[in-house]
N, C-alpha and C positions, 0 to 999 in steps of 0.2 A: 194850383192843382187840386187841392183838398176841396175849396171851395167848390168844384164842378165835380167831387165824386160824387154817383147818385144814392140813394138807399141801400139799394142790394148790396154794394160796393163795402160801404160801410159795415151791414151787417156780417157780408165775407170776409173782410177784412179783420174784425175781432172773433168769429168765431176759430180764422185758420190760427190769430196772434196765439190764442189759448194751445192750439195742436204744436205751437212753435215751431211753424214753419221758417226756412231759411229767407230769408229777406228779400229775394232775387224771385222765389215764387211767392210771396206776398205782392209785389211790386205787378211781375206781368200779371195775374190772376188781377189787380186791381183796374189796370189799365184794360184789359180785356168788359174789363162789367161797366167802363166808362165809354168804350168809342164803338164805333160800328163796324160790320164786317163782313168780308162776302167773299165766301168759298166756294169753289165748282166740285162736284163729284159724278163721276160716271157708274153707273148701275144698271146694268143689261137692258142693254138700248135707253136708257135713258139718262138724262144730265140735271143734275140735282143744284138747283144754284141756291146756297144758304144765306139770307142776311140776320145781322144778328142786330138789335138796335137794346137797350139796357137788359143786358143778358137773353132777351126773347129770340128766339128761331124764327123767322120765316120762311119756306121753302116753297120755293118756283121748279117745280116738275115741268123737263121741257122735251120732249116726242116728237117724232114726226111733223113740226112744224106747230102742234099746240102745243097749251099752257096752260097749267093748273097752278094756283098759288094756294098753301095749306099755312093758315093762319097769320095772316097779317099783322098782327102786335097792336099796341096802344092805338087810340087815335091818335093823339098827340104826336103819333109818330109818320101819320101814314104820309106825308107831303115827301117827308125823307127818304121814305121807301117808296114811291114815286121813283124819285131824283137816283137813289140808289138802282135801281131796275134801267132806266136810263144810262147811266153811267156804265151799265154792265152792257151796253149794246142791244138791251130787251125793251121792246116798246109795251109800256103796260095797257096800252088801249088793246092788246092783244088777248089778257088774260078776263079769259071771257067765262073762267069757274075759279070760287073760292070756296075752300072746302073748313069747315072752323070743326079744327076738332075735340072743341067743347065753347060753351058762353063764357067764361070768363075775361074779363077786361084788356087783359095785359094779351089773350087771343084773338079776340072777336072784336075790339073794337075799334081795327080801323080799317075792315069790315065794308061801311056803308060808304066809306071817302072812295073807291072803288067801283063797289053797287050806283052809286049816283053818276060817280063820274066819267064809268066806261061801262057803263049796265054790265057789269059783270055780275051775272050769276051768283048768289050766294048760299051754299051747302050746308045743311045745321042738323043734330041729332033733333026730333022733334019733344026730344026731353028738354032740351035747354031754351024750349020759345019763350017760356018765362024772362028769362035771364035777357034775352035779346028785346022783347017787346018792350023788357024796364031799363035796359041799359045800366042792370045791378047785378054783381053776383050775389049768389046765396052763400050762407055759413060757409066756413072754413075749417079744417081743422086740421093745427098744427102736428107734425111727426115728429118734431125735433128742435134744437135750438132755435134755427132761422125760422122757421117756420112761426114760431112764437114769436121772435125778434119782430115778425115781420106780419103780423096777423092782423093788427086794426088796421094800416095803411092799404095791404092788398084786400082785404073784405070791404074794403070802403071805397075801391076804386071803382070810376063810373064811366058809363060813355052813352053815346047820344044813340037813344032807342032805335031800332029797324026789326022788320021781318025776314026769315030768310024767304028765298024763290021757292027753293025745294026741300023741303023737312024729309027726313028719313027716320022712317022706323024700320026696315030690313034689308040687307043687304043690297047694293046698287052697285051697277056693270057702271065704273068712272067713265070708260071710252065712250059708253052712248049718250053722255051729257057734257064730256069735252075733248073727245079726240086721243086723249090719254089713256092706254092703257091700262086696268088696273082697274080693284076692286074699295068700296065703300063700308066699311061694316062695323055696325053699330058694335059698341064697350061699353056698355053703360057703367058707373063707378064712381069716376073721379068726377064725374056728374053724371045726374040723370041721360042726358042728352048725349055723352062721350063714344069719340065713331075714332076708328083708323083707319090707313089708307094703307092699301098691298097695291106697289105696283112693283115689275120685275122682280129683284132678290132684296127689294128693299120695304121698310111696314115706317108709317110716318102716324108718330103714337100719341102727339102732345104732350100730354102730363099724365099719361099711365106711368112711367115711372120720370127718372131722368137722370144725367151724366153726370160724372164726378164733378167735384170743385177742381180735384188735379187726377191727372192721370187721364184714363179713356175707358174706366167701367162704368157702370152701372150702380143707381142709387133710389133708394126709397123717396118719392116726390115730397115737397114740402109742407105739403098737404094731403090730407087724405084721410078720409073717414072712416074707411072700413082699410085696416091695411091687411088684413087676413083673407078679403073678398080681393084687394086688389092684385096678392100675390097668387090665388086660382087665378086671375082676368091672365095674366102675364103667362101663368103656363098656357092657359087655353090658348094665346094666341101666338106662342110656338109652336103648340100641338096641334090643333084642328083645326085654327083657322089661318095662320100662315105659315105653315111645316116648310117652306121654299126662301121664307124672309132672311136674308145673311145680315142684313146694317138696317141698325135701330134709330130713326130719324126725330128724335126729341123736342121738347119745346124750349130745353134749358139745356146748354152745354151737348155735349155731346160732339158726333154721332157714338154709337153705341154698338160692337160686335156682336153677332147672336149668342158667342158662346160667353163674352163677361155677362149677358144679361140673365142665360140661364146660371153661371156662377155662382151671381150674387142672391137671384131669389131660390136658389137650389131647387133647379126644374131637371128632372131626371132627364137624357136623354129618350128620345122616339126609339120603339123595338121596331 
């Protein structure tokens, strides 16, 4: 067993040992950041199907007969999530937009297994063409323990270079480029290129912030350079740019209610 836990796992694993967590949630929290997973959610008119593959999010937005998938995970992973999407009854040769809402590795790069293989569409802030043309993230910078624990391996993860189809720098109507409902709009921050997606009562955010290790709040992401910049980005986008968003669709753990997220970064309520 120990031998097949991955990284993250590990670093979870001693930073909760320290918090002395009771053993039974050391145990599932571990086993969670080892296997895969795929949850359905309903979100006014729309069906959120989550897979999870070493602790990453995927989500398949699914509408009126289209599909939108918001960030894909590792390459390394993407044959699985394939096979996963399959196994859910969804043929991926359907999902004809991917939306990455940022360049980094563990988001964007299984990306092109997709773009090649079902010309699917792929969605980028056009801050992060860098990151995608080199198939490198840029700097990092840790908030906290794991984020330290965990800073040379994720700054150093790679994947095999691509362009996306459609760069955005201003907000984009999602429906007139996939059938889905729902709005595009750039967050610059956690990178240059960083966009979310509003569709119905739901905002799919990546690594603006992200979900507890236990519990179901809200957390300062493991990374992040500006966390003072990042905690305005988060009110603004309960305030102005999705005052209607109730469930916060993350790239780690989660999902995320609207009111644990204004909580924890103390975002006054809307008069």
């Amino acid at each position: 067993m120990l031998a097949r836990v991955n990284s993250f796992a590990r670093a979870l694993l001693s930073s909760l040992a320290r918090r002395a967590l009771a053993p039974g949630a050391l145990f599932g929290l571990l086993l969670s950041a080892c296997s895969s997973t795929h949850q359905v959610s309903a979100q006014s008119g729309l069906d959120v199907h989550t897979f999870t593959h070493d602790s990453i999010n995927t989500h398949l937005l699914v509408a009126k007969g289209a599909m939108v998938m918001v960030d894909p995970g590792y390459e390394k992973n993407a044959p699985a999530l394939e096979q996963d999407l399959r196994d859910a009854g969804l043929d991926p040769a359907l999902v004809k937009t991917i939306v990455l809402t940022h360049g980094h590795a563990d988001h964007a790069g299984a990306a092109r297994h997709f773009q090649s293989r079902f010309q699917a569409r792929v969605v980028a802030g056009q801050g992060d063409e860098g990151m995608l043309s080199t198939g490198k993230n840029e700097p990092l910078c840790p908030t906290g323990f794991l984020g330290r624990w965990r800073h040379a391996e994720d700054e150093g993860a790679t994947y095999t270079p691509f362009h996306a189809d459609i760069a955005v720098t201003e907000p984009l109507d999602l429906a007139s480029i996939s059938g889905v409902p729902g709005r595009i709009v750039p967050l610059p921050g956690h990178t240059r290129g960083s966009l979310v997606v509003l569709a119905g009562d739901a905002a799919f955010v990546g690594d603006l912030f992200r979900g507890s290790l236990v519990g179901s709040g809200a957390e300062t992401h493991l990374f992040m350079c500006d966390v003072e910049g990042n905690k305005r980005d988060i009110a603004r986008l309960l305030g102005e740019l999705g005052p209607g968003a109730k469930r916060f669709f993350v790239g780690h753990f989660g999902p995320v209610a609207r009111e644990d997220v204004a909580d924890f970064f103390e975002v006054p309520p809307r008069e």
